[in-house]
N, C-alpha and C positions, 0 to 999 in steps of 0.2 A: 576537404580532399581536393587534389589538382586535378585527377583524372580519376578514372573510373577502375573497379578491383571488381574481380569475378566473386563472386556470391554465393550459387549455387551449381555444381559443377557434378558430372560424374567420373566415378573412379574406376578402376580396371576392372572391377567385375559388371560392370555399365549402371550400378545404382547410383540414386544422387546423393549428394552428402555436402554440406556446407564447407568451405573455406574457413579456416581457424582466423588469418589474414583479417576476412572482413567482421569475423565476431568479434574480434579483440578492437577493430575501430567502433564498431556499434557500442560494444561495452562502456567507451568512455564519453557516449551522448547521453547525454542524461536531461535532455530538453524533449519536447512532446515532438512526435514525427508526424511531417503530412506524407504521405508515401503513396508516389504516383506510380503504378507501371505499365507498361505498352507489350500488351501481346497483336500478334497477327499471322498471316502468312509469312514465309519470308523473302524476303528481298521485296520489301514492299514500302521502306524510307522510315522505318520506326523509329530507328537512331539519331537520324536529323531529330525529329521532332525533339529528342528527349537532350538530345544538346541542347537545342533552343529553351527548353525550360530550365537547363543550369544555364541561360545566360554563355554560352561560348560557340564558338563554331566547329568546334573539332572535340571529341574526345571520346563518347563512345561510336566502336569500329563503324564505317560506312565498308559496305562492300560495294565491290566495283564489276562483282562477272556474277553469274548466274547462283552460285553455289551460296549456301546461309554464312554467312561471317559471326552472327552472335551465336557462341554458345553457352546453354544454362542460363542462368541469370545472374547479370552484371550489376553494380551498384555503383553509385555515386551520390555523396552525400554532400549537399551544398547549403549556407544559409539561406532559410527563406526569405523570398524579396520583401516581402509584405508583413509577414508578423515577425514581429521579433519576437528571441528564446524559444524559437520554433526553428527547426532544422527539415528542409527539402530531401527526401531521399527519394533519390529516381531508379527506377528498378527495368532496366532491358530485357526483356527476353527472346531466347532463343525462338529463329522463326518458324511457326509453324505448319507441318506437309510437306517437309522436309524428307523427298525419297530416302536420302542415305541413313535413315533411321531404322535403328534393328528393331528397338522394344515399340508396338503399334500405342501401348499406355503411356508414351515418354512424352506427348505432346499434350495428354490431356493432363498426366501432374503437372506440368511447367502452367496450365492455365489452370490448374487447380491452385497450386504455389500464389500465383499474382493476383486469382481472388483473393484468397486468406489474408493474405500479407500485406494488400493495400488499399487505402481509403477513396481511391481514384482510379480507375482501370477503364484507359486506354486504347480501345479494341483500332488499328489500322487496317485498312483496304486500298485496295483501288478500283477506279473504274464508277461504278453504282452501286445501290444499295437494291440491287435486285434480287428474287429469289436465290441464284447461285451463291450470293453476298452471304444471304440468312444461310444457308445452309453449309456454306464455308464454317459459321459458327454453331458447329455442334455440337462444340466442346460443352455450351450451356447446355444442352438437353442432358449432359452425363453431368451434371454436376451434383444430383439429387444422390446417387451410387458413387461419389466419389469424396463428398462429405459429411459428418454429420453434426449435428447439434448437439444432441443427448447422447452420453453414453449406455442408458438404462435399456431398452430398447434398438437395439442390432439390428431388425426387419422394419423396425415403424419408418413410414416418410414424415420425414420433419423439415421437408425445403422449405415449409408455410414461413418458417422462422428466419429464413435464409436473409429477408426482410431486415431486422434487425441489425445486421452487421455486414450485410454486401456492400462493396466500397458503390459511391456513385458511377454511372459508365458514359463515356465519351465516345461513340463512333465517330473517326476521321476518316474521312473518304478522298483518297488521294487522287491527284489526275482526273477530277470532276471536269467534263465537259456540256454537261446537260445545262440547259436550262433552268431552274426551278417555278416549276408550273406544274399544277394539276386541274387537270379537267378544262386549260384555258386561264388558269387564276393562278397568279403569285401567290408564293409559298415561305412562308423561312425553312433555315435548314432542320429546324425540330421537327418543323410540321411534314418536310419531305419526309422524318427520319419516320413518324408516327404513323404515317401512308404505308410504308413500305412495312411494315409492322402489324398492318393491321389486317384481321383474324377475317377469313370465309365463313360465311354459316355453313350449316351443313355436317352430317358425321359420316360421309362416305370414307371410307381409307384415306385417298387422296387428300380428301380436303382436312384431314385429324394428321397426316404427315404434313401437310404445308404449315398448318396452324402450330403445332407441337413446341416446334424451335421460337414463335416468335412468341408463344404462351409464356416459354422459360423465361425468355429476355425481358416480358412484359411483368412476370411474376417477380422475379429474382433482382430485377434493374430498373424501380418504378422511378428511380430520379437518373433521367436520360437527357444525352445532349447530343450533337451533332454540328460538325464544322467541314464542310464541304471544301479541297482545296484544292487552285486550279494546278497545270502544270507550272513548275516552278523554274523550268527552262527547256532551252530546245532538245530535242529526244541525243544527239551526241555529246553533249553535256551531263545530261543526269549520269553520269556514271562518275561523275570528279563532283558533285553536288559541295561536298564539304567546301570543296578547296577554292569555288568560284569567286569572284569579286562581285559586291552589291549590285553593280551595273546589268552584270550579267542573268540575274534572276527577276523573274516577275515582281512589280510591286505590287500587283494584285495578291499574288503568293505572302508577300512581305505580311499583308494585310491581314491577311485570312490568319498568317502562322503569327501574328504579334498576336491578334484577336485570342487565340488560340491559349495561347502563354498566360496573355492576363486575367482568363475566366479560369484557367486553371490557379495560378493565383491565390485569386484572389475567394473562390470558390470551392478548392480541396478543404478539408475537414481532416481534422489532426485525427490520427488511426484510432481506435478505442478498441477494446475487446466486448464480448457479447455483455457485460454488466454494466457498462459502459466507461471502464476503467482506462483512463489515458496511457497510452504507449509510447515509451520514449526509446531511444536505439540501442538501450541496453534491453528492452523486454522483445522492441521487435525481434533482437539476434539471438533470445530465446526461445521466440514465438516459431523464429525458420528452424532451429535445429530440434525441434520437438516434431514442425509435422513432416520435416525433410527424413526424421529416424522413423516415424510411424510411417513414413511410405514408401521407403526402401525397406521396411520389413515387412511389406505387405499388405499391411493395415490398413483401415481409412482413419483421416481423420477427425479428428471428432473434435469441434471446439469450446464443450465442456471439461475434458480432459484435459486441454493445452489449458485453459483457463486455472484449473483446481493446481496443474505444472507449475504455472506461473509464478499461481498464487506463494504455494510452498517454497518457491528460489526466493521471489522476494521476499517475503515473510525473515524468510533464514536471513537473508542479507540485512534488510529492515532491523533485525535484532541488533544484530553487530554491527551497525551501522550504530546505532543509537548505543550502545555502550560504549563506541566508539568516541561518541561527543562526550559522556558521560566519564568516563577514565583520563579524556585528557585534557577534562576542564581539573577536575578532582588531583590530577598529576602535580599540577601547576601550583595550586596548593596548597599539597604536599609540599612545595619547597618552603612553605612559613611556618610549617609546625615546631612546637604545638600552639595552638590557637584556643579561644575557647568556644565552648559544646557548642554555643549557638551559629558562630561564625563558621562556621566546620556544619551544621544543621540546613543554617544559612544558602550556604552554597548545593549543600548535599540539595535542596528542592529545586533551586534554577537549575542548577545541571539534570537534575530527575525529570523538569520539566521540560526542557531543551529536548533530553532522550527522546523522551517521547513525543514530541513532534518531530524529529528526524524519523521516528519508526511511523509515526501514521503519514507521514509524506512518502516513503516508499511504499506502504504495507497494503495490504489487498486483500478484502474475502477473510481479513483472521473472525468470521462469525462466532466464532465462540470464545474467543478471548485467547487462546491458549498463546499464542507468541507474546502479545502486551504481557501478560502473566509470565511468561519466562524471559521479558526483562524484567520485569518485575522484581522477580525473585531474584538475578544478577547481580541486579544494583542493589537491592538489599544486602547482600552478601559483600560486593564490593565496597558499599559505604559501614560495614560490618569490622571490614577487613582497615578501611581509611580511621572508624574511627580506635581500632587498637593501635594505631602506628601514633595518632597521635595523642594517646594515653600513654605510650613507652617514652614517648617526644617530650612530653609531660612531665612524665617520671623520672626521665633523665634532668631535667630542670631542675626538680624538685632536689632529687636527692646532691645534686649539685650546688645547689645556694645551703642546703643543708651543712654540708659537708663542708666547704668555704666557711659559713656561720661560726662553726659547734669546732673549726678546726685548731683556736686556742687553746677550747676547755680540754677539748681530746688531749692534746699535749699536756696539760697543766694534769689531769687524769694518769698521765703515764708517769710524770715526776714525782707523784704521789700528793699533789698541792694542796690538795682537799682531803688528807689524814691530818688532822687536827682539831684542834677545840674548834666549835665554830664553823664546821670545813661542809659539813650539811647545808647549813642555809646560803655558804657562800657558793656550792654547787648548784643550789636550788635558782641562785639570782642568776648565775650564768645563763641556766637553760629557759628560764622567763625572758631574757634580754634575746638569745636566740630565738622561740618563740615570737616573740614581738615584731622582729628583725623581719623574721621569716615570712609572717603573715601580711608584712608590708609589702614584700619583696617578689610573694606567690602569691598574692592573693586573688588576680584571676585562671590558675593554674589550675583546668580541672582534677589534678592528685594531689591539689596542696593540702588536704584533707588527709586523706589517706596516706599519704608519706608522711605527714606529719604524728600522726598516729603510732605508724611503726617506728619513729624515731624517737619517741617519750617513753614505749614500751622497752626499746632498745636500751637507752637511757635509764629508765627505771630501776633497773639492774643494778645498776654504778651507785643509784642514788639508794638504794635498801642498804647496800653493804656499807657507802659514807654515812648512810644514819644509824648502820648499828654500833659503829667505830667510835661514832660522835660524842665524845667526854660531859661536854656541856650540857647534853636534856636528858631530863629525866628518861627513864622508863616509860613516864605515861607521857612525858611530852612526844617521846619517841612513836608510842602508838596511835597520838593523836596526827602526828606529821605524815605516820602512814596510812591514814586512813584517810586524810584529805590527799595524798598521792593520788590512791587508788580512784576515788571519786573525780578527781580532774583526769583520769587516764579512759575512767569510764565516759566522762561528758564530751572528751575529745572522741571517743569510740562512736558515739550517739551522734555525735556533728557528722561523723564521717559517712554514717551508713545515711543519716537523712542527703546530707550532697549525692552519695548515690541514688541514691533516690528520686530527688530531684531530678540528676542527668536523666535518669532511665523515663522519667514521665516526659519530660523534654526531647528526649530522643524517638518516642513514641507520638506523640502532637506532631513531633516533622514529619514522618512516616506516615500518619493521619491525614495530613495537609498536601502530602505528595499524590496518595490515593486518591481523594479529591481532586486532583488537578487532572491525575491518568483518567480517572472514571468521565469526567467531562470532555477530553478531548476524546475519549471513546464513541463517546454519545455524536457529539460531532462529527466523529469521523463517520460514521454507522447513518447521522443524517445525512454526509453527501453522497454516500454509496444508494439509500436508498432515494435521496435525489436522482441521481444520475440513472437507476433502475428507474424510474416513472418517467423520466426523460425520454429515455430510449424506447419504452413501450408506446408512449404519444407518439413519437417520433412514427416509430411503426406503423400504429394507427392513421395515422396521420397520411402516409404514405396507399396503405390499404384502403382506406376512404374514397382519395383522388385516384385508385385502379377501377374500384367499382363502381364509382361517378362514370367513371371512361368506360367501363365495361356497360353502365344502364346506358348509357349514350347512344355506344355503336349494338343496341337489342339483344346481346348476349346477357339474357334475362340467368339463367342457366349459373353463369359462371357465377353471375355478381350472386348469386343466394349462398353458393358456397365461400365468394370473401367475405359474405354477412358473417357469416356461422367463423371465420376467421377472425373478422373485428371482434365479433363478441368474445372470444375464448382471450383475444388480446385486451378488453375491459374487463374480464374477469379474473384474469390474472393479474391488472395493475389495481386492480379494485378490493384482490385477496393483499398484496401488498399494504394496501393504504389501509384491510382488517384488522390486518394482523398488530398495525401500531393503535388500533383504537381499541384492539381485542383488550393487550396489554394493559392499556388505563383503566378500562372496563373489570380487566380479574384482578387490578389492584384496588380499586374501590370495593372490587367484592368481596376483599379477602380481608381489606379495612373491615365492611359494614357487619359480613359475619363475624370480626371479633368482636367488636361490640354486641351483637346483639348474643353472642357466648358471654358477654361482659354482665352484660342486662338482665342473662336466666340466671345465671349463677347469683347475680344480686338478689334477685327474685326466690330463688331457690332458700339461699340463706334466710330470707323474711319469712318464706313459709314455713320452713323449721322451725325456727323462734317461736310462732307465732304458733303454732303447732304446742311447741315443750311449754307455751305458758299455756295453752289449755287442760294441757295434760295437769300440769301442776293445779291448775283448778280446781278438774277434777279427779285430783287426787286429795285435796283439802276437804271435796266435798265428801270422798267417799269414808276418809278418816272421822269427818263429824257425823256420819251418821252412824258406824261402828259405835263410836263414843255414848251416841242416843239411842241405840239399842244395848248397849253394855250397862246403861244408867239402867 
């Protein structure tokens, strides 16, 4: 993109509603997105900064008077500097505290919208980072009622999770004049940012409102940074900021906004969704029009639901994607037919297996098979349909060299050439000569079998009536000729159904071999998902650990027991994950051991019957001889 398109906008009845414009550009990114966006107050130099990370000097609006110039959220998507097949999307948003706004909720979706949406957010100010700062950002304390996780549960809080997939957060603090010092001692600017951040003991009102906001920030934003920049020229300038010449702007500013640029960089993290499914600019421009319609209809959103959304578009696309490769490799072909079963087999499993990695490279979440299974079944159906076109392709062959072949005798048939003495066996050499001709001619022809067949039968006919005509043989030569007829009509019949036969076990082995191929890249697939699941829950942890490190640190004894009871629900959960695949190996060995040892009684069972019925027969021998010895 050369410049920047509006994104999320609203419409005459004041809801927001996405831009069709920039869906249809996301639609055709099909590379992973790092997606930065910049919320703040407004008129407070957001746009600069987000020029400077596309790399230009100009292009989303700078305003120049009092009043907000971004409205909604603008996009612009640019190659990323740093990772290649990776695509930059920088996302502006409308500024916010903005009097001339009717709806009072229109500023917390626009910072509800740029958490969701991006892997990096941005937060602008000016001045310090002092209490008025924190409490400028209040939009985080609503963010637990404006999101949610789960859909199962409508009342439960579930920000604990929020962890997981809250993009990383950058406060820029514009027009910094202070020093960095506290207590006397040099500071970096994280550690300014971590001072200002940090919690009062105490549960008096006051001190649980001062705390509240920076609890959210510290909960929700455990990976935090901070870049302090000075003014960037003198106060009758900043209003032309864009349009200045290098000379005219601070090189300290230079400094500060280069630094700025290349830790974004080189440090955003490509979007994922909560399973940790990579997002590329066709899922993002999915991701926005699912919670832009859930939030102009009221609703909150919920990023199980977007997630299950997703899943189901791509899924569908994923299919027909993959029969996509699969029809117009198979098309192609189609222009050699007919071919034989194997080479036609042959292709039918690359392309089967092609399919299906184009479907598990889009596909997401199909936990139960059902989309792989309805291509499955597809291309079943389509290589169904491939191979009757080229069994007609076939037949046309066949009956064609047939007919070229057999097209002297035919005519010699209509002159009458074969009514005469002798006119039998000299019909008989024709169709041996045809025959022989023919099997040289089709003999890799999957129908040469089976056309062949019809065509002797065919034949047959001609050749009953020249042998009953036939002067020269006897009566019984006559039945012996017809009884080796029938017997060579039979053996070609018996050829014919075994070649069927043959194909259909052959057609079946590829199908066999295809399944095999799907079922293992299944398995793989289903390992990186639940990779990417253990990923993201250390990740988690990982981040919750170094909170409550920070929290035993600064004696909030209190808090840190509750992110305990948070770590552990989060090892309990990656730890039921990592059960569930040992559960599996576990009730398949058991379901092994129990048949064998159903194998074992049953054997056992049998032995004791036996072994039983020859007792019995014992004594039954004995009871017979003593009958006998009392009868004596």
């Amino acid at each position: 993109m050369d410049k920047p398109v509006c994104f999320i906008d609203t419409d005459s009845a004041g809801k927001l509603c996405v831009q069709q414009s920039a869906l249809q550009i996301l639609e055709q990114i099909q590379q992973p997105v790092v997606v930065v966006a910049v919320v703040g107050l407004y008129r407070t130099g957001k746009s600069y900064l987000m020029n400077r990370l596309a790399g230009k000097q100009t292009g989303f609006a700078l305003g120049s008077t009092i009043e907000s110039k971004t409205k909604g959220i603008w996009m612009w998507c640019v190659s990323h500097p740093t990772n290649a097949g990776t695509t930059l999307v920088l996302l502006d948003t409308e500024g916010l505290g903005d009097v001339d706004k009717g709806d009072p909720k229109h500023d917390t979706n626009i910072f509800s919208l740029a958490v969701l949406l991006s892997s990096t957010l941005v937060y602008n100010s000016r001045g310090t980072i002092d209490n008025k700062a924190v409490m400028d950002l209040q939009y985080v304390t609503e963010l637990s009622e404006c999101i949610k996780v789960k859909s199962s549960d409508e009342d439960a809080d579930d920000s604990s999770e929020f962890v997981k997939f809250f993009p990383s957060f950058i406060w820029a603090v514009r027009d910094f004049t202070l020093e960095l010092k506290i207590d006397g001692k040099d500071v970096t600017e994280d550690e300014y940012l971590e001072f200002a951040l940090k919690l009062k003991p105490g549960t008096s009102r006051s001190v649980m409102e001062y705390n509240f906001p920076r609890e959210c920030i510290q909960k929700f934003f455990p990976s935090r940074k901070c870049f302090t920049f000075p003014f960037p020229t003198t106060p009758e300038n900043m209003s032309r900021l864009g349009s200045l010449d290098s000379a005219d702007i601070s090189s300290e500013f230079f400094k500060v906004t280069d630094h700025f640029c290349q830790f974004v960089s080189h440090d955003s993290c490509v979007k994922r969704l909560k399973d940790g499914h990579t997002v590329t600019g066709r899922v993002l421009g999915h991701l926005a029009k699912t919670y832009v319609d859930t939030i102009s209809s009221g609703a909150v959103p919920c990023l199980e639901n977007a997630v299950i959304a997703m899943a189901m578009i791509e899924n569908e696309a994923a299919v027909k994607e993959g029969l996509q490769v699969y029809q117009s490799g198979m098309e192609k072909l189609k222009g050699s037919f007919p071919l034989e079963l194997k080479d036609v087999s042959s292709k039918h499993q690359h392309l089967s297996s092609m399919a299906t990695q184009a479907f598990m490279k889009r596909s997401f979440r199909d936990t139960d098979g059902k989309y792989l299974k309805s291509l499955e079944e597809k291309i079943i159906q389509l290589f169904e349909e491939y191979l009757y076109q080229n069994e007609q392709a076939s037949k046309k062959r066949c009956e064609e060299i047939l007919s070229s072949l057999s097209a002297p005798m035919i005519k010699n048939l209509k002159k009458g050439f074969y009514a005469k003495r002798g006119g039998y066996d000299l019909f008989r050499k024709n169709v041996e000569d045809i025959v022989k001709k023919y099997n040289s001619q089709a003999n890799k022809e999957i129908k040469a079998e089976e056309i062949l067949e019809e065509f002797l039968k065919q034949k047959s006919v001609d050749s009953n009536a020249i042998l009953q005509t036939d002067k020269k043989l006897t009566e019984k030569e006559k039945k012996i000729k017809e009884e080796k007829e029938k017997a060579a009509l039979l053996k070609q019949e018996i050829k014919a159904k075994e070649e069927k036969q043959r194909q259909l076990e052959q057609k079946m082995e590829a199908e066999r071999q295809s399944n095999e191929e799907r079922m293992r890249q299944m398995k793989d697939k289903m390992d990186e998902e639940m990779k990417l699941q253990r990923e993201e829950a250390e990740r988690a942890m990982d981040r919750k650990l170094r909170e409550q490190a920070d929290l035993l640190q600064k004696s909030f004894k209190e808090k840190a027991d509750v992110m305990r009871q948070e770590i552990e629900e989060l090892k309990r959960q990656n730890a039921e994950s990592n059960r569930a695949r040992e559960f599996a190996v576990i009730l398949e060995d058991s379901v092994r051991r129990h048949e064998e040892e159903v194998a074992m009684m049953m054997q056992q069972q049998r032995r004791e019957q036996m072994m039983a019925r020859q007792q019995m027969a014992i004594q039954l021998i004995h009871v017979r001889s003593s009958d006998e010895c009392c009868i004596s």
